[in-house]
N, C-alpha and C positions, 0 to 999 in steps of 0.2 A: 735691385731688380727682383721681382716676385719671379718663384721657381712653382711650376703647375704640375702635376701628374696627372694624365689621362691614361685607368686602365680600360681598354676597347679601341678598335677604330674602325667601326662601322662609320655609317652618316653622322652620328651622333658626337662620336669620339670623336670624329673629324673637324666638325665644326665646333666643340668646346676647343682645340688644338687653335684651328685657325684663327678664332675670337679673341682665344685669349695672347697668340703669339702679336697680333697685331696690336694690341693694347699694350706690348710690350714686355710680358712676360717670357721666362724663357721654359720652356712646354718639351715634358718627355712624353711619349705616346707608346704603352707596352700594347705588341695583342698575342693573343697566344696563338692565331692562325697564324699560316707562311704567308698571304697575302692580304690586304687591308680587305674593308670593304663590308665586315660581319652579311646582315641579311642582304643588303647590295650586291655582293658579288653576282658576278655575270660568269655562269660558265664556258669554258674557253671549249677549241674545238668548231665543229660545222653549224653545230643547233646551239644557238646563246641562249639559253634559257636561264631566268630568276627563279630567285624562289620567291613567285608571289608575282603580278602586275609591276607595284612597286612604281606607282604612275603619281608624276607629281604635280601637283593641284596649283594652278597659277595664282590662285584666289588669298595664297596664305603668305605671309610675311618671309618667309624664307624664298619664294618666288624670286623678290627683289633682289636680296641678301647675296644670291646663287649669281643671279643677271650680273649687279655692279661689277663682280670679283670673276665674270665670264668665266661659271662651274658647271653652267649646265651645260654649254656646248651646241651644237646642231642637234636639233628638234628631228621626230618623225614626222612628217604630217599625215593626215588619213584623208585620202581622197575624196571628192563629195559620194561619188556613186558608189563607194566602201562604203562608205557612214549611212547611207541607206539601205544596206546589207545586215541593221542591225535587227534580230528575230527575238521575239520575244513567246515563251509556251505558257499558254492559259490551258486551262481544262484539257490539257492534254497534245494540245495542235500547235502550230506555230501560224503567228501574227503578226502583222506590222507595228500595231499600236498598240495601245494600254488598256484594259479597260476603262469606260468611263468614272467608274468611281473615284477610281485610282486617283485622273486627273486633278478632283476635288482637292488631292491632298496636298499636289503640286504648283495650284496657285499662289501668285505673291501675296496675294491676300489674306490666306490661310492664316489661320488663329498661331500665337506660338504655344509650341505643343510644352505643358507643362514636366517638371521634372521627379514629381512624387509617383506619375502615373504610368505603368507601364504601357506602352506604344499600342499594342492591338485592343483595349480600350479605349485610350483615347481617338484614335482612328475609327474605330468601329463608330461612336458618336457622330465624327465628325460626315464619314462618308459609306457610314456601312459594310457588313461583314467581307463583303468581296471584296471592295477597297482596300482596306486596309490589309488584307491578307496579303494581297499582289504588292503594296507597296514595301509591305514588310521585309517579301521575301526579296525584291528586287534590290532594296537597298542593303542587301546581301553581300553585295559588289565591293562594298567601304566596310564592311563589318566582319565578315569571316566567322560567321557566327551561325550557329545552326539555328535560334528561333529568335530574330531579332523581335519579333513581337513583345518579346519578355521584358526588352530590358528597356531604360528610361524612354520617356516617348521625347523628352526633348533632345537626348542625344538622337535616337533615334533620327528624328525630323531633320536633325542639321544635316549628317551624313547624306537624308535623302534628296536632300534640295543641294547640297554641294556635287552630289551624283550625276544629278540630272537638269545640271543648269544648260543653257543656253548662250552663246556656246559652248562648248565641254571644255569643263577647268583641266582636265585631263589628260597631261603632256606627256610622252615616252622623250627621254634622250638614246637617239639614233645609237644602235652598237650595244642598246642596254645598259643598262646601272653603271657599268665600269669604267665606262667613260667618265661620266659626272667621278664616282670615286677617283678615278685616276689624275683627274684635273685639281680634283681638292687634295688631294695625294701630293700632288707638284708645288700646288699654292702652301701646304704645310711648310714642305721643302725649301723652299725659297723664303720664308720668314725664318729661319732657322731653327724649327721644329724636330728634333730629334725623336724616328722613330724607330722603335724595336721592332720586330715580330720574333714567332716562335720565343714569345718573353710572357710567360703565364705567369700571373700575381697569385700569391697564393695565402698573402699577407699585404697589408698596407703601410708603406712609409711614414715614417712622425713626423716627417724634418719639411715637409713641403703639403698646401692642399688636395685633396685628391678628389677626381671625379672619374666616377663610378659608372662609365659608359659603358654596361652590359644588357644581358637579360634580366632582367626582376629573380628571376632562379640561382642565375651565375652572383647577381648581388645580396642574396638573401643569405649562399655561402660561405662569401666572402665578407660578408660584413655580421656574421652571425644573428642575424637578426630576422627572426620567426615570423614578424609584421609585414614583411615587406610582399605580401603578396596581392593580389589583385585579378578579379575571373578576364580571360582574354577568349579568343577563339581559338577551334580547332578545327582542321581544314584538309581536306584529300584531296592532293594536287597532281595533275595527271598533264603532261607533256607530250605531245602528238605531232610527229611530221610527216605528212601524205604530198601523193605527188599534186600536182597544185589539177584544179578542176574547175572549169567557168562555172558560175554561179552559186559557190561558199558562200555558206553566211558573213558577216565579218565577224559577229558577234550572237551570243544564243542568252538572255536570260530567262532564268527558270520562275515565273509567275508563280507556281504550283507548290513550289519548295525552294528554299536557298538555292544559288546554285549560280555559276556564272562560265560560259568557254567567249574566248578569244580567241580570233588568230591575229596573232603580233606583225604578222608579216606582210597583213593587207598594210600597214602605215611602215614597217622599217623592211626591207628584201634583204637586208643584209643579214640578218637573224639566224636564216638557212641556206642551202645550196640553190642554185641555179634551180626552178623547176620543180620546188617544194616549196610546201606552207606549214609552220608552226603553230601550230594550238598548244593552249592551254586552258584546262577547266579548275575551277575552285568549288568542290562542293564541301560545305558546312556540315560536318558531323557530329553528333549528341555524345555526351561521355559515354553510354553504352554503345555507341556503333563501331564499325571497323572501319580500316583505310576500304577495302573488299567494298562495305556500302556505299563509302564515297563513289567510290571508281564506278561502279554498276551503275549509279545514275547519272554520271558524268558521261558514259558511252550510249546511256538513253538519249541525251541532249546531240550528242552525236550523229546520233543514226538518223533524228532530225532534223539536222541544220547541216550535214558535211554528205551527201549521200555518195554510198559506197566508203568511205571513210576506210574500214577493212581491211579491202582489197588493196589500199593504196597504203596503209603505213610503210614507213620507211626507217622510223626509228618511235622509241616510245619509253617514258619515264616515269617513274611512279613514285609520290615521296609524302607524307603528312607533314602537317605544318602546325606543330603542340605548343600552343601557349607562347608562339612567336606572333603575334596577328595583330596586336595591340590590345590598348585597355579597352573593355565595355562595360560602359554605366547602368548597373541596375539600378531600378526605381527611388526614389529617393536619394540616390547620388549624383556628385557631376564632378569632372577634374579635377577640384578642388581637394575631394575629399582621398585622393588618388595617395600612395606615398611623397611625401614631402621630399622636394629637390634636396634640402639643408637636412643632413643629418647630425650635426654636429661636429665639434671638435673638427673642423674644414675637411670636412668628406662632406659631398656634395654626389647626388644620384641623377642620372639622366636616361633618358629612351622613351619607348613609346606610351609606356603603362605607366609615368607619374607623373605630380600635380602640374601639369602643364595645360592650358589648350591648344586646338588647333584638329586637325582629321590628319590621318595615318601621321606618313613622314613628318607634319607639321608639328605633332606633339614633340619630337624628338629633338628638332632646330630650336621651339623653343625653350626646349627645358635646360639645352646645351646654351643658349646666351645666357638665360637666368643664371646657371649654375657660375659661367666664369662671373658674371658680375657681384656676383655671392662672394665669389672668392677670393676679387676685387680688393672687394671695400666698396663695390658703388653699387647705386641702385638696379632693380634689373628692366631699365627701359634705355633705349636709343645708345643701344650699345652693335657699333661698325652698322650703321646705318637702316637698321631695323626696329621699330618701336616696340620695346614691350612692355607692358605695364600689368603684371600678373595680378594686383590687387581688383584691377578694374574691368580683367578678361576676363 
């Protein structure tokens, strides 16, 4: 019987765990937190709030993956006349729609945007400087990144079109993240998945392969290895629960600059109390700015789309989000060129910043099947029900 070690068990550590216990190995799962769940967890208490949306995208192979083995659980749904609640700030005001250039960028028609070129050039070509500005900043939402203009225009392009598909790939499970973890948490369980916590690695095992389900930080020091890094975003996240008021936006994007609020609670009411609504803004900050700048222009979007907002909090959170956001491809790069899953000598690396495709959580499922099929012996496609084919994605 193959013996697996997973250090981590976020999503990622989860599902290397469940992949590889079902293919028959027998899988120890160390994490150093008291409860599973890394960037997933859901805080416990009145207000559930993540760190981060953390919304998962139907469009990508672990959608299935989740379904068959019933991980995701009961859905939020977002009402129709919520979802028209959604505002958008151009040149200052708020909007219903986009502007038109924008739209240029959103047809299926649309050129595929190359990967040498960074995004607000090739945009700027395709539909002119305003366009592209708005589209930039909008697809902000999937990127966590304070000037997504900068970086590849073809990653860029994917994010913005998986963003704003029709209808929204965009799923919350009901209750927040912890659900879903806690169901894969069970499903571990029940293949007879042996997990730790409060079990910090602080060396690696010889005797068995290992996958390395951390941060790219927490894996660079644990595997001493200086290469392992990769530019990500960085993020000022701000958590708001007001007494609830008819006519909230449901949602506010920032046209003008990165920048994103939600209220979670138009599609889940369990989130908060009776008679309260939860927001959440994510605004994109540059390595000179503060959490402070984030925050000040996250209660600009505020004072716009939530009125009185104020007078009404009831509770409020304040946290950055450093180099947790996932990978982003500058120009001339793309996934591939990401750190390699296979380190060697059967250490095997997984999460959101390596060679993997896919958008947010996506990168992290598949680099988790690649990695146990690595560790295998078999190839890394159509492994428990999910096709991969890393050479050819």
């Amino acid at each position: 019987m193959h013996r697996i070690t997973v250090i981590g068990g976020g999503f990622a550590g989860l599902t290397a765990a469940i992949a590889a216990a079902e293919a028959g190995a027998k899988v120890t799962v160390h994490e150093a937190h008291h409860t599973l769940g890394g960037r997933a967890r859901t805080a416990e208490g009145p207000y559930r709030t993540n760190d981060g949306p953390h919304a998962l995208y139907n469009g990508g192979p672990h959608w299935t993956w989740l379904r068959q083995r019933d991980l995701i659980g009961p859905l939020a749904p977002l009402p129709p006349l919520e979802a028209a609640r959604l505002r958008l700030r151009h040149h200052g005001a708020l909007r219903r729609t986009p502007p038109f250039a924008m739209l240029k960028l959103l047809r299926r028609a649309a050129r595929q945007a190359p990967v040498d070129v960074d995004f607000r050039t090739w945009a700027t070509e395709q539909a002119g400087e305003e366009g592209a500005r708005a589209a930039a900043h909008y697809s902000a939402v999937a990127l966590f990144h304070h000037d997504p203009g900068s970086l590849s225009a073809a990653f860029v392009q994917e994010r913005l079109r998986r963003a704003t598909r029709l209808p929204p790939e965009a799923h919350y499970p009901r209750g927040g993240w912890a659900n879903t973890i806690d169901r894969m948490a069970a499903r571990a369980w029940n293949l007879g998945v042996r997990v730790e916590t409060l079990s910090r690695a602080d060396t690696l095992p010889t005797d068995t392969p290992v996958i390395v389900a951390t941060t790219l930080d927490a894996a660079r020091r644990l595997l001493g290895d200086d290469s392992l890094a990769w530019p990500s975003g960085r993020t000022a996240l701000i958590d708001v629960a007001v007494r609830t008021r008819r006519g909230d936006a449901f949602a506010v994007s920032d046209l003008d600059a990165p920048g994103w609020l939600e209220r979670f609670t138009a599609q889940d009411r369990t989130l908060a109390p009776a008679g309260e609504q939860l927001i959440q803004g994510q605004i994109p900050i540059g390595p000179h700015e503060s959490r402070a700048d984030g925050i000040a222009r996250a209660e600009q979007l505020l004072d716009l789309g939530f009125e009185g907002w104020r007078e009404r909090v009831t509770w409020r959170r304040e946290s950055t989000a450093n180099g947790r956001t996932g990978a982003v491809d500058p120009p001339g790069t793309g996934w591939r060129d990401r750190p390699a899953i296979d380190r060697g000598d059967g250490v095997y690396l997984v999460g959101d910043q390596v060679a993997a495709p896919g958008v947010l959580s996506e990168v992290s499922f598949t680099s988790a099947l690649a990695a146990v099929s690595l560790a295998l012996g078999r190839q890394p496609r159509d492994l428990g029900g999910a096709t991969l084919d890393l050479k050819r994605a």
